[in-house]
N, C-alpha and C positions, 0 to 999 in steps of 0.2 A: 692220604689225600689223593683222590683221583682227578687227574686231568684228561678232560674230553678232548678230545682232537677228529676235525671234522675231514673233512675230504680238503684233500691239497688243493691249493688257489689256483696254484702255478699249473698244474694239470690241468683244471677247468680249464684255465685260456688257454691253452696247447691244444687241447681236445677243440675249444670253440673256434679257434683262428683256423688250423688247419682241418676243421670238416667244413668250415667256410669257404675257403678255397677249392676244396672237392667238389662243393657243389656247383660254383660258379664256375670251374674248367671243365665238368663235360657235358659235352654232348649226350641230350638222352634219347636221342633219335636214332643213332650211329651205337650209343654206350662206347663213345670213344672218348680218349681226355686229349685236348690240346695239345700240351706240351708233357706227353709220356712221361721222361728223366725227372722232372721237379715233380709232379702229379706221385708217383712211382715215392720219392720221399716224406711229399704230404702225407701219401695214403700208410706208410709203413712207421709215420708219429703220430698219426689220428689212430692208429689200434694200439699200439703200444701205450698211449695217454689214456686211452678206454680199457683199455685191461686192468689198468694200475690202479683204475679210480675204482673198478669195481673190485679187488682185490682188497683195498683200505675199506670200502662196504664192509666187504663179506667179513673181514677181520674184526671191524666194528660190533658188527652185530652178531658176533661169536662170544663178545666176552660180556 
């Protein structure tokens, strides 16, 4: 019996909430963020959430 298993929930809204925040704290006149220190941890679980989601892809559509 195969079970499908699709892309983690939990990822999507980690990926959505904090590229949400990315967006809304910088500056794209300057390419500066607001507040660096939080900005700086959004940005470093917004690629770690995107790597992971397209890692479960590619695994996906390997087998």
């Amino acid at each position: 019996m195969n079970t499908k298993k699709g892309v983690s929930f939990f990822l999507v809204i980690v990926a959505l909430i904090t590229g949400n925040k990315l967006i809304k704290h910088i500056d794209f006149q300057n390419w500066k963020f607001e507040k660096p220190a939080i900005d700086t941890v959004y940005l470093i679980a917004f690629v770690g959430s995107v790597v992971f989601i397209v890692k479960e892809m590619i695994n996906r559509f390997k087998k």
